[in-house]
PQR file of N, CA, C, O and H, with PARSE charges and radii, in Angstrom:
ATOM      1  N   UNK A   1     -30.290 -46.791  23.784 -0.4000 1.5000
ATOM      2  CA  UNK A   1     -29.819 -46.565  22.439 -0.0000 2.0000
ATOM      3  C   UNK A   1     -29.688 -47.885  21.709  0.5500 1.7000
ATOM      4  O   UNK A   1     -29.255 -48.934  22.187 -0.5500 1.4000
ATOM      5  N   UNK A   2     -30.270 -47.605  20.081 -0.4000 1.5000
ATOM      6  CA  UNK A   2     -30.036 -49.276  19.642 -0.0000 2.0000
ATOM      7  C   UNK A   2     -28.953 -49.049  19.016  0.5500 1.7000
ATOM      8  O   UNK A   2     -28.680 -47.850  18.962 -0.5500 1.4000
ATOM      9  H   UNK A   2     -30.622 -46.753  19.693  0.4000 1.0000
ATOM     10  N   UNK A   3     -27.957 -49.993  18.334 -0.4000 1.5000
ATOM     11  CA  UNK A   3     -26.818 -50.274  18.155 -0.0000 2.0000
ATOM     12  C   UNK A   3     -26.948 -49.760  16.332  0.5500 1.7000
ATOM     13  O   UNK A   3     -26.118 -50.553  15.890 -0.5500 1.4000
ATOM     14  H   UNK A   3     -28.179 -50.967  18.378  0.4000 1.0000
ATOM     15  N   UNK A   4     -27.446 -48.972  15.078 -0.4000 1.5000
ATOM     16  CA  UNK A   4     -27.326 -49.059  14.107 -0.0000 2.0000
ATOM     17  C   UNK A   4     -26.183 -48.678  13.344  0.5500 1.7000
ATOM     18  O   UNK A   4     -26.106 -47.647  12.677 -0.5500 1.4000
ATOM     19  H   UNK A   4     -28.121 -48.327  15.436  0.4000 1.0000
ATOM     20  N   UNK A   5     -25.362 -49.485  13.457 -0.4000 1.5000
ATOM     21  CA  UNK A   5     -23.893 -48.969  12.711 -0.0000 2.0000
ATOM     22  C   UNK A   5     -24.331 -49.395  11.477  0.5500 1.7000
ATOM     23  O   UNK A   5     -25.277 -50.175  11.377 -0.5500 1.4000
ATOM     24  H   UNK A   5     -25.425 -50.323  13.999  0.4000 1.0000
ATOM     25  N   UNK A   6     -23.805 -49.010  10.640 -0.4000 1.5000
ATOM     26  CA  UNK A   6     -23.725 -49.422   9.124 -0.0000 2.0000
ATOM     27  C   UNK A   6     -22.296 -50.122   8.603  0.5500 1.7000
ATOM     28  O   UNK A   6     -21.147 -49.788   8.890 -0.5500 1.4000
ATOM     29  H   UNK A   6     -23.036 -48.376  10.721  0.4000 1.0000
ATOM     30  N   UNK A   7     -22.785 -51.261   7.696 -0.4000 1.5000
ATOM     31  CA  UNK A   7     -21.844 -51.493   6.548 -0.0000 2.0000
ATOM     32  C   UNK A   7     -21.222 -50.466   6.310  0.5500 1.7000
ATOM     33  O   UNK A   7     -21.799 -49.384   6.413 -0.5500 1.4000
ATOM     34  H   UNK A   7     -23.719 -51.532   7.463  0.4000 1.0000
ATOM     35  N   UNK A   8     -19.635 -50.556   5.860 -0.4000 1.5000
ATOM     36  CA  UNK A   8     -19.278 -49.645   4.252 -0.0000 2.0000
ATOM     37  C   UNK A   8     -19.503 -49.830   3.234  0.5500 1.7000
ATOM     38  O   UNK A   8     -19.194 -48.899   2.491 -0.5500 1.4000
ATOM     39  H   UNK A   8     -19.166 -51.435   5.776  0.4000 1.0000
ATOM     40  N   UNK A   9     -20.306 -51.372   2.388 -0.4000 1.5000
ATOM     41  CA  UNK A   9     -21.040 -50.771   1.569 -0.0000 2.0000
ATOM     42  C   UNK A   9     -22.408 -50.148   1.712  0.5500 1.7000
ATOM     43  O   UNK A   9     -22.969 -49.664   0.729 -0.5500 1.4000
ATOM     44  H   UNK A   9     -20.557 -52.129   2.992  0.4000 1.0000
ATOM     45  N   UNK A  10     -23.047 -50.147   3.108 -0.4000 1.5000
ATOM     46  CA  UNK A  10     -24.960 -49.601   3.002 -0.0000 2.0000
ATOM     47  C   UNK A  10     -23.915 -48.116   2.847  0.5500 1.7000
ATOM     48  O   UNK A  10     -24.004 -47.350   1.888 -0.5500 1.4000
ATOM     49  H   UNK A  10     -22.591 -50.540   3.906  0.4000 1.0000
ATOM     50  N   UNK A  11     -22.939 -47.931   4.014 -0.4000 1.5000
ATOM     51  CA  UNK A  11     -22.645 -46.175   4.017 -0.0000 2.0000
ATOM     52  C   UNK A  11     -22.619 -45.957   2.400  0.5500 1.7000
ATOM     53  O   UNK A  11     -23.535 -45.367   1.827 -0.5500 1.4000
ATOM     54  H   UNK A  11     -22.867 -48.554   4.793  0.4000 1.0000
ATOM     55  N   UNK A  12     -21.532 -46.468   1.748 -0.4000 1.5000
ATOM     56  CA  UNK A  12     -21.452 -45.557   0.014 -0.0000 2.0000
ATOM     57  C   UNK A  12     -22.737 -45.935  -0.614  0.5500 1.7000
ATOM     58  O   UNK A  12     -22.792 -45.591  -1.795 -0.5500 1.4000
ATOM     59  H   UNK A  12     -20.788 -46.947   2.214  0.4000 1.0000
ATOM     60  N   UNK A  13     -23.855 -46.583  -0.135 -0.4000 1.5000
ATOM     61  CA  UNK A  13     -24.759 -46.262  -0.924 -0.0000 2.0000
ATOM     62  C   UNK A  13     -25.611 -45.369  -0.586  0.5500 1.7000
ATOM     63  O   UNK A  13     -26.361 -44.797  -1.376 -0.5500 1.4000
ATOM     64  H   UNK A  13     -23.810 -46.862   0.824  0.4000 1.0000
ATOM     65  N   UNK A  14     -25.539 -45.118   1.042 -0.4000 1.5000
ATOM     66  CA  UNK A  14     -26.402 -43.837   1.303 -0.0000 2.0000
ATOM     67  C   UNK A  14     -25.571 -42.370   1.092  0.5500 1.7000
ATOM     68  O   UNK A  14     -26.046 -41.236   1.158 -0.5500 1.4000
ATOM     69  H   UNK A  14     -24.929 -45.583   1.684  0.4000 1.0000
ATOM     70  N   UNK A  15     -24.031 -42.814   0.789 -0.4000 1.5000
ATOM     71  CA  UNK A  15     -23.700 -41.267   0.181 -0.0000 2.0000
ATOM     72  C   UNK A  15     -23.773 -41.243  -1.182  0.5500 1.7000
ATOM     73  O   UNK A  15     -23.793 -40.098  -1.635 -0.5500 1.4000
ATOM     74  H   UNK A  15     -23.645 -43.735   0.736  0.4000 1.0000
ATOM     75  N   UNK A  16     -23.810 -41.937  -1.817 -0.4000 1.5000
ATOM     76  CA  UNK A  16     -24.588 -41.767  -3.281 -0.0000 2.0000
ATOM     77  C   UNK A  16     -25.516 -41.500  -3.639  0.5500 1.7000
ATOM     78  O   UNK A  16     -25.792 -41.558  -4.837 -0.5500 1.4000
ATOM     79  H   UNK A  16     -23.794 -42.867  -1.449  0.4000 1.0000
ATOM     80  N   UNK A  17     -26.296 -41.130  -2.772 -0.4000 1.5000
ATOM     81  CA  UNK A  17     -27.335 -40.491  -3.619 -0.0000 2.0000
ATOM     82  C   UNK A  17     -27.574 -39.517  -3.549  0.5500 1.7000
ATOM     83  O   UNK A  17     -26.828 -39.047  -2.690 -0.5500 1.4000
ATOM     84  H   UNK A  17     -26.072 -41.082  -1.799  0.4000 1.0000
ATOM     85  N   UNK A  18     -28.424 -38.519  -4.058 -0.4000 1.5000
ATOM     86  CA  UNK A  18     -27.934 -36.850  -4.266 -0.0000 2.0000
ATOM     87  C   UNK A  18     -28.127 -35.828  -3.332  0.5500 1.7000
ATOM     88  O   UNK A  18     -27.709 -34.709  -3.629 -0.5500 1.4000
ATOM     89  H   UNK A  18     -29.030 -38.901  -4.756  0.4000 1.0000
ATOM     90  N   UNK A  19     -28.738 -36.022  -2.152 -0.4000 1.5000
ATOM     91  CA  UNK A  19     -28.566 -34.542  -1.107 -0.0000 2.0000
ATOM     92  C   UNK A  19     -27.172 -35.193  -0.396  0.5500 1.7000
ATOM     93  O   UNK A  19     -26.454 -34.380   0.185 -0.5500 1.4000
ATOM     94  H   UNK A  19     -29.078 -36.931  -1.911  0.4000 1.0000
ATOM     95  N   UNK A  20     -26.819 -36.370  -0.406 -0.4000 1.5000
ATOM     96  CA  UNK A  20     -25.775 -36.845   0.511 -0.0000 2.0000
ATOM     97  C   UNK A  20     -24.751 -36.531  -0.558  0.5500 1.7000
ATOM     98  O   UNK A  20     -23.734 -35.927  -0.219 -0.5500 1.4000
ATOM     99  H   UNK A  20     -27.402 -37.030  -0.878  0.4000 1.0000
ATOM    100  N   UNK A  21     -24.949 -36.925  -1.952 -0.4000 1.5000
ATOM    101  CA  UNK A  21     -23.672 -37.173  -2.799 -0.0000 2.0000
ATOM    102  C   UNK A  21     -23.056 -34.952  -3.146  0.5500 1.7000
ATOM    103  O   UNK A  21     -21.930 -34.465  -3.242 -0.5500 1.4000
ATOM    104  H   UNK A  21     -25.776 -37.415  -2.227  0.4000 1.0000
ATOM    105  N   UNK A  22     -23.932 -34.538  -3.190 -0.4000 1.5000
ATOM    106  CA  UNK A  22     -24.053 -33.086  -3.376 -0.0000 2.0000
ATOM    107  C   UNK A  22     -23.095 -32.340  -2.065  0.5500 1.7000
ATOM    108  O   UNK A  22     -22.107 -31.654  -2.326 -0.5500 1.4000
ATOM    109  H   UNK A  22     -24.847 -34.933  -3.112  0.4000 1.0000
ATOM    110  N   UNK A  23     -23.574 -32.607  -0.618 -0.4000 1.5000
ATOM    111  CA  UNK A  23     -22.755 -32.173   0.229 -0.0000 2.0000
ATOM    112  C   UNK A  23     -21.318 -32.931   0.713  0.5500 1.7000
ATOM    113  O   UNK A  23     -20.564 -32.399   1.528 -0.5500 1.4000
ATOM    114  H   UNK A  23     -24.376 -33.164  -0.406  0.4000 1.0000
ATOM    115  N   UNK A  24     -20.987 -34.545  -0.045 -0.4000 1.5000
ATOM    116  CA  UNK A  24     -20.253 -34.805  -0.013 -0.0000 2.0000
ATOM    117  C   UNK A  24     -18.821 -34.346  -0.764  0.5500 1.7000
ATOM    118  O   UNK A  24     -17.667 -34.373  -0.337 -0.5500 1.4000
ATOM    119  H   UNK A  24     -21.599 -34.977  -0.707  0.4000 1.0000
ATOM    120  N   UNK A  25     -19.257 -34.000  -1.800 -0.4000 1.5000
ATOM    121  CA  UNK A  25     -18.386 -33.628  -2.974 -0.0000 2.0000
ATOM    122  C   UNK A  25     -18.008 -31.487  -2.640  0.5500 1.7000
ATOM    123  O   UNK A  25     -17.110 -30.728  -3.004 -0.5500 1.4000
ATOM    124  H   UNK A  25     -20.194 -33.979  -2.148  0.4000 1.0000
ATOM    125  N   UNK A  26     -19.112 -31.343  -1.905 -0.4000 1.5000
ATOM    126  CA  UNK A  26     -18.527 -29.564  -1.655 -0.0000 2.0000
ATOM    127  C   UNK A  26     -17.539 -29.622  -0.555  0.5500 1.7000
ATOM    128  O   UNK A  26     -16.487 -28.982  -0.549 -0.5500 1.4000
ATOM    129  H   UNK A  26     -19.842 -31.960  -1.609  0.4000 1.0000
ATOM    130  N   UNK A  27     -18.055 -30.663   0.647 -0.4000 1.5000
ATOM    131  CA  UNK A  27     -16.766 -30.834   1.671 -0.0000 2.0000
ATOM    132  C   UNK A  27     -15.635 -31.190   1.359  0.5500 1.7000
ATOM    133  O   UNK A  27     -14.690 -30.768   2.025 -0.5500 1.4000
ATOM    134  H   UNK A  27     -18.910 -31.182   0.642  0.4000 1.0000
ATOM    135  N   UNK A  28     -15.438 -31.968   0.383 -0.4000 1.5000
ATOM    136  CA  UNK A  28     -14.204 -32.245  -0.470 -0.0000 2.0000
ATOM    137  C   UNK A  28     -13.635 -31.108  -1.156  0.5500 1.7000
ATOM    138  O   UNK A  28     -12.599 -30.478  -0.945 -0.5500 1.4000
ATOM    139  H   UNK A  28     -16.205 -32.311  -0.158  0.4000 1.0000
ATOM    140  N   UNK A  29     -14.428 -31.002  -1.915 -0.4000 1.5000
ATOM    141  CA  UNK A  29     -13.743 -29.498  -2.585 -0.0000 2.0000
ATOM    142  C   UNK A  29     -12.956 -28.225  -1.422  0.5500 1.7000
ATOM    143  O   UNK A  29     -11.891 -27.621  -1.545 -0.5500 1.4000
ATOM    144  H   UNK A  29     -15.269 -31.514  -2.087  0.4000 1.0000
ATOM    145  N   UNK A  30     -13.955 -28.175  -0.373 -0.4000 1.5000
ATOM    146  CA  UNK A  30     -13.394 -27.270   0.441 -0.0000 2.0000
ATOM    147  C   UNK A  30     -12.492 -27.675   1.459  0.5500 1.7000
ATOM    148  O   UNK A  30     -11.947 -26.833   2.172 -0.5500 1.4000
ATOM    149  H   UNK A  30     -14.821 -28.666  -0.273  0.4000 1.0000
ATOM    150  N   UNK A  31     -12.255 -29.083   1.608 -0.4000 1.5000
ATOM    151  CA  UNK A  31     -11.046 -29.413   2.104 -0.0000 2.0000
ATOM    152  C   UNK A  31      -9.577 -29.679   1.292  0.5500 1.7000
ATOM    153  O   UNK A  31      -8.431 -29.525   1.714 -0.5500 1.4000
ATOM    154  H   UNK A  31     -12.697 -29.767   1.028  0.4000 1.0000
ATOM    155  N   UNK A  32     -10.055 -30.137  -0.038 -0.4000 1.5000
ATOM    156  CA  UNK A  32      -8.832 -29.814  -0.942 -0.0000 2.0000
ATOM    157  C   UNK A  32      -8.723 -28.170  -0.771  0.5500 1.7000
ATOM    158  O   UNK A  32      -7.988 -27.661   0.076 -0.5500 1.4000
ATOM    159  H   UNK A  32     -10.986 -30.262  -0.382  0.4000 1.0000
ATOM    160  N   UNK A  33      -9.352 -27.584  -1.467 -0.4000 1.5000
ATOM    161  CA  UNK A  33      -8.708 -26.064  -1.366 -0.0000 2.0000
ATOM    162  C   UNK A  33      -8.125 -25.520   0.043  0.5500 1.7000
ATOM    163  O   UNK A  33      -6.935 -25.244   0.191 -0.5500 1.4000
ATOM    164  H   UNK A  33      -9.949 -27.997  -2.155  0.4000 1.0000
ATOM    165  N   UNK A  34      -9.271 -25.377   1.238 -0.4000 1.5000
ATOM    166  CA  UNK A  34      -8.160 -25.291   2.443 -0.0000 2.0000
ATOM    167  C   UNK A  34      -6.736 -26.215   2.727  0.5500 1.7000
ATOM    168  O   UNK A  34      -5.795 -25.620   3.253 -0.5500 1.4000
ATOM    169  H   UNK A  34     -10.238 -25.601   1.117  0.4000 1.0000
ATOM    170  N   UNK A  35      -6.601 -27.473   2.425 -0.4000 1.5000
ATOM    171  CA  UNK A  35      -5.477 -27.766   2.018 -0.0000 2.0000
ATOM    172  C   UNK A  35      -4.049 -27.469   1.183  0.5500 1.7000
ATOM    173  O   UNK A  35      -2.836 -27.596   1.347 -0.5500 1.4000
ATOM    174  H   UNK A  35      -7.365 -27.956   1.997  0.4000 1.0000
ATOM    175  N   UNK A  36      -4.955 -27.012   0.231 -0.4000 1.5000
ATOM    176  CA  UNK A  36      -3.363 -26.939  -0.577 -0.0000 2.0000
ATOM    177  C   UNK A  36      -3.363 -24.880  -0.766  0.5500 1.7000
ATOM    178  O   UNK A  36      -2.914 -24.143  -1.642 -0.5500 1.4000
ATOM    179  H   UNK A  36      -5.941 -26.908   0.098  0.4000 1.0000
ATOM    180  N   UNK A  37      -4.029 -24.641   0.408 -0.4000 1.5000
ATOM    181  CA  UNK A  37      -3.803 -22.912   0.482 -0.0000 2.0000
ATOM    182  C   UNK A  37      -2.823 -23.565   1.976  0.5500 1.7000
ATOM    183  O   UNK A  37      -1.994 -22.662   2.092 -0.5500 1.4000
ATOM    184  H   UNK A  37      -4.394 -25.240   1.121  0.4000 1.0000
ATOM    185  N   UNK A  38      -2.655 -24.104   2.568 -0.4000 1.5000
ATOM    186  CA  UNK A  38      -2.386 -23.995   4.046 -0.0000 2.0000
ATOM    187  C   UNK A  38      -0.716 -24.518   3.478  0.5500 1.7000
ATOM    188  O   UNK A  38       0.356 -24.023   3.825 -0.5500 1.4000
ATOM    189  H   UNK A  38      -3.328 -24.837   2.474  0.4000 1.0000
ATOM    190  N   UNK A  39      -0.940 -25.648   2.527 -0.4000 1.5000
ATOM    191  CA  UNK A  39       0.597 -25.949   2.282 -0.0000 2.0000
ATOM    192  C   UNK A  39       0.934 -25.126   1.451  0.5500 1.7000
ATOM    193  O   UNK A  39       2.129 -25.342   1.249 -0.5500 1.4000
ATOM    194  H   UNK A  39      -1.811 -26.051   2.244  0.4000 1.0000
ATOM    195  N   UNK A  40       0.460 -23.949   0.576 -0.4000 1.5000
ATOM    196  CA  UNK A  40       1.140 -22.679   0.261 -0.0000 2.0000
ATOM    197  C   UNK A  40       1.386 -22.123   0.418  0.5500 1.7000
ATOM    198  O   UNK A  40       1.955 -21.303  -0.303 -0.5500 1.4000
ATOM    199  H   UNK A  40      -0.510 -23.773   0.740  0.4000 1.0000
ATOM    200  N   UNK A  41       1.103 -22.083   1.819 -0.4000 1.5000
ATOM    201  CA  UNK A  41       1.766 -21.062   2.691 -0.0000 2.0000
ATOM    202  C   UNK A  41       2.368 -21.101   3.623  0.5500 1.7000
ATOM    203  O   UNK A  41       2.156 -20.337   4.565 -0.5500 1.4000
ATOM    204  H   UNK A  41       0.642 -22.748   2.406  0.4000 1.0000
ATOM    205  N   UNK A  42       3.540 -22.254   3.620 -0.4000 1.5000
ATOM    206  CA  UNK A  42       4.219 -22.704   4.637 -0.0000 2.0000
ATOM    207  C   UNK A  42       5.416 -22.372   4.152  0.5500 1.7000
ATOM    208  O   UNK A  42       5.556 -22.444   2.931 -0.5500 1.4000
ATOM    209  H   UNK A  42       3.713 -22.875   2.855  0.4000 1.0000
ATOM    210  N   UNK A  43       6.392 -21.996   4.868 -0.4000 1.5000
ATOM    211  CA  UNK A  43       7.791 -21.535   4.371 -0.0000 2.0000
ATOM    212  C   UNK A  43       8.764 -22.562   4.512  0.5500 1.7000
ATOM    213  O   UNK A  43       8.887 -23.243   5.531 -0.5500 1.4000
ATOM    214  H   UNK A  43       6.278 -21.938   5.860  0.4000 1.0000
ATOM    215  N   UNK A  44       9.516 -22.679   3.394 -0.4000 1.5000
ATOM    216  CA  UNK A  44      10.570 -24.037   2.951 -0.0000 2.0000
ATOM    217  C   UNK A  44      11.326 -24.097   4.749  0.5500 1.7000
ATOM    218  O   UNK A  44      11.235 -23.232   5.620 -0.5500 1.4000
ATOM    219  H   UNK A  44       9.416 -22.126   2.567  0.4000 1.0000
ATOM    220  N   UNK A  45      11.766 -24.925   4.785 -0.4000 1.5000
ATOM    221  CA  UNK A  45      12.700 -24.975   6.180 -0.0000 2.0000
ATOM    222  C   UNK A  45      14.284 -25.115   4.827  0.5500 1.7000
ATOM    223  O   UNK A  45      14.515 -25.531   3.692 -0.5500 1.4000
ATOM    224  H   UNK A  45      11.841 -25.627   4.077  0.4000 1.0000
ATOM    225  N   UNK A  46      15.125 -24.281   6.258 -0.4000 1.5000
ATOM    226  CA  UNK A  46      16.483 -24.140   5.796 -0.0000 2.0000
ATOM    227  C   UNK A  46      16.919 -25.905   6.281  0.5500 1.7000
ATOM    228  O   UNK A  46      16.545 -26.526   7.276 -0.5500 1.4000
ATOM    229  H   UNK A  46      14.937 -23.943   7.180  0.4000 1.0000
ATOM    230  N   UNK A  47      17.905 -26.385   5.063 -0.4000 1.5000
ATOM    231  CA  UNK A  47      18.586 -27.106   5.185 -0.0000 2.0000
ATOM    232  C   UNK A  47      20.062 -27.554   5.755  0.5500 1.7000
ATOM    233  O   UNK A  47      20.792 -27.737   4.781 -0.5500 1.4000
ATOM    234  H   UNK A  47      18.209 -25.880   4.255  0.4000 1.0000
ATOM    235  N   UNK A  48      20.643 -27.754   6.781 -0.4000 1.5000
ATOM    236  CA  UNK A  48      21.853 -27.670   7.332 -0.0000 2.0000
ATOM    237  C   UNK A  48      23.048 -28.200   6.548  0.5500 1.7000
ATOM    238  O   UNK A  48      24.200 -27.770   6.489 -0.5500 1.4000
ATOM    239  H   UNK A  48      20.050 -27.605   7.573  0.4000 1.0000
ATOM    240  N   UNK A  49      22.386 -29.398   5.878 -0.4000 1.5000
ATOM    241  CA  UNK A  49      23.890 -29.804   4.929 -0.0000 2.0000
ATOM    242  C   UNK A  49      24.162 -29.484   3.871  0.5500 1.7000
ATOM    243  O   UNK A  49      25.118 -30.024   3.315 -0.5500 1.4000
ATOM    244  H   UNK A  49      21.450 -29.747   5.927  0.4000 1.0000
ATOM    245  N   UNK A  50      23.337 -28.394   3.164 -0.4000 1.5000
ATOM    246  CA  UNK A  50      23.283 -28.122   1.746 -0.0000 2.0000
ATOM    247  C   UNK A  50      24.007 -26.895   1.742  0.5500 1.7000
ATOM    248  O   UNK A  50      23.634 -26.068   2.573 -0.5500 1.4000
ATOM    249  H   UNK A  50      22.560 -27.956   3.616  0.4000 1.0000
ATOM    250  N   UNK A  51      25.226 -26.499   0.787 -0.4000 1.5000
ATOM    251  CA  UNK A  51      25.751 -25.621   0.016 -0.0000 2.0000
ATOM    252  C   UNK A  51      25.007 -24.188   0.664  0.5500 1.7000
ATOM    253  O   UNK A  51      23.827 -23.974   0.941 -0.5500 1.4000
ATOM    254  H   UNK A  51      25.529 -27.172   0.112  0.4000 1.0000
ATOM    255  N   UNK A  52      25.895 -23.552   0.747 -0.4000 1.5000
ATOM    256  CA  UNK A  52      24.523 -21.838   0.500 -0.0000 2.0000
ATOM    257  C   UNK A  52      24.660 -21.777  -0.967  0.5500 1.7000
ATOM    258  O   UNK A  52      25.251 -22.608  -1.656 -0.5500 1.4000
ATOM    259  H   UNK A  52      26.854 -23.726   0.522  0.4000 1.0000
ATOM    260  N   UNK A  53      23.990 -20.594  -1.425 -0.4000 1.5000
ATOM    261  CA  UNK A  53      23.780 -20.632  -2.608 -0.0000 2.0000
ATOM    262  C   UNK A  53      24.908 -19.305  -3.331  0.5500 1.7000
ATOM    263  O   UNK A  53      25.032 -18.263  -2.686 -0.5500 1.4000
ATOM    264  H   UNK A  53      23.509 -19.918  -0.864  0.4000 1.0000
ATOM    265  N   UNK A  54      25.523 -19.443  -4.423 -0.4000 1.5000
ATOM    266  CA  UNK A  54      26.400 -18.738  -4.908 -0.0000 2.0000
ATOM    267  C   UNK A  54      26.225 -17.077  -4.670  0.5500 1.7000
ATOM    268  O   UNK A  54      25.122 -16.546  -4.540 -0.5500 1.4000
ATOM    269  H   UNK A  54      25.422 -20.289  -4.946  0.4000 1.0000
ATOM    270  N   UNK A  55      27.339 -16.446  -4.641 -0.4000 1.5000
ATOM    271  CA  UNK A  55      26.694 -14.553  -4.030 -0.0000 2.0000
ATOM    272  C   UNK A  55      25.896 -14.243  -5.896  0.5500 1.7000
ATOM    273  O   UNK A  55      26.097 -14.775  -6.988 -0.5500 1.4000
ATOM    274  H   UNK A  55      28.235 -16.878  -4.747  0.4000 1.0000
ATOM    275  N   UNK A  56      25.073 -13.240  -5.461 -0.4000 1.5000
ATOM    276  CA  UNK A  56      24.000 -12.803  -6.335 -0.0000 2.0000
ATOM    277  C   UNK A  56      25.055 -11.762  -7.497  0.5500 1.7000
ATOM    278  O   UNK A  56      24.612 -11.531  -8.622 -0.5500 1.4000
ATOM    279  H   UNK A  56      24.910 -12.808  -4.574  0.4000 1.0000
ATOM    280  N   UNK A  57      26.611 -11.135  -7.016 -0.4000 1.5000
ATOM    281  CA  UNK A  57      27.260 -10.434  -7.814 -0.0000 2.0000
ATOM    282  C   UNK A  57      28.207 -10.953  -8.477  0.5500 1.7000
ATOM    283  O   UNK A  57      29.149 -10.213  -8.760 -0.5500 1.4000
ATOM    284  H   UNK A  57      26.971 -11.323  -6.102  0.4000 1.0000
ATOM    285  N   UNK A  58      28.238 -12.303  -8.899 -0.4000 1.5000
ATOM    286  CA  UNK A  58      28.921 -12.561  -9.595 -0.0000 2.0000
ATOM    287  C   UNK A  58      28.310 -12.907 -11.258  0.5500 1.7000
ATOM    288  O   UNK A  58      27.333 -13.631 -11.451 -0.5500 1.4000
ATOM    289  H   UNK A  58      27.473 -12.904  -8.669  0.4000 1.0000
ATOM    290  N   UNK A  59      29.026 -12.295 -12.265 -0.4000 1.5000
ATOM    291  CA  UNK A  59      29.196 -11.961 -13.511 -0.0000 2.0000
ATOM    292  C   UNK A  59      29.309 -13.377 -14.357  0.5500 1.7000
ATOM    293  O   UNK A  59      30.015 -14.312 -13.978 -0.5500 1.4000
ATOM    294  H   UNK A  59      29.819 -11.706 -12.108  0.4000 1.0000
ATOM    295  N   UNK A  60      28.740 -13.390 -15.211 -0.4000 1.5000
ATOM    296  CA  UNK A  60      28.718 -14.841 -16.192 -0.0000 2.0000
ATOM    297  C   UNK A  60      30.174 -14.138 -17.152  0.5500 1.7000
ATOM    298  O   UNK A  60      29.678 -13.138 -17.671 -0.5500 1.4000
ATOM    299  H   UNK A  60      28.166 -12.631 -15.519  0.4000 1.0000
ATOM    300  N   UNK A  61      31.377 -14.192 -17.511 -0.4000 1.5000
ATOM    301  CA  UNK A  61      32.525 -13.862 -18.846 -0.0000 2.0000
ATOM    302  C   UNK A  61      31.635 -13.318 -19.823  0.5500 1.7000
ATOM    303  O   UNK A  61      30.596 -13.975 -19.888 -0.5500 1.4000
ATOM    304  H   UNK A  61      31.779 -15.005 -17.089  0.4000 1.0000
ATOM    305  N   UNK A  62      31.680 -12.386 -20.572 -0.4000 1.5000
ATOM    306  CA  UNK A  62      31.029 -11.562 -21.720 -0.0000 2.0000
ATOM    307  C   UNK A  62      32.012 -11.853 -22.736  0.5500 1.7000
ATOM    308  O   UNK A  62      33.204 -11.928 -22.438 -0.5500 1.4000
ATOM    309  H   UNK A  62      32.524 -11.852 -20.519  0.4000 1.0000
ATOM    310  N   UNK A  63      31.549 -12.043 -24.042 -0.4000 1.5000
ATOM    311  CA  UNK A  63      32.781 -11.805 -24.723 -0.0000 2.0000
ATOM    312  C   UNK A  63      32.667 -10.653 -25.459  0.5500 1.7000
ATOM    313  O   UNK A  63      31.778  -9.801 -25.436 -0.5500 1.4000
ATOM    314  H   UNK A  63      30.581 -11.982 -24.283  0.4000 1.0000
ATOM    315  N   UNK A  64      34.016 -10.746 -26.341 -0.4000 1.5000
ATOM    316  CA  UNK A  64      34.058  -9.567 -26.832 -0.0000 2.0000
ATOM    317  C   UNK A  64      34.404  -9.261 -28.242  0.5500 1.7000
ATOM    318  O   UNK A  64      34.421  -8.093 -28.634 -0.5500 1.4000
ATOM    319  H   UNK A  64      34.738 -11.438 -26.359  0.4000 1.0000
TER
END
């Protein structure tokens, strides 16, 4: 095997150009979107030192 590693600049110039720059930019896209679906759907964690939150039946004074 011969040794051809590349620069990082030869690499961004061989992903710039358009069959490379084309599948670069859809893997992105589809890793942003699987991303921010995966952190939407993660459920808050309960906090131990924080307050609970006030009961749901209590009344704001009405006037009259």
């Amino acid at each position: 095997m011969s040794d051809q590693s590349m620069s990082p600049r030869e690499l961004l110039q061989w992903a710039m150009k358009p069959p490379q720059a084309y599948v670069l930019y859809l893997l992105c896209v589809v890793l942003v979107g699987g991303l921010s679906f995966y952190v939407g759907t993660m459920k808050p964690r309960a906090h131990a030192g924080l307050a609970p939150p006030p009961p749901a039946n209590v009344n704001a004074p009405r006037s009259q």
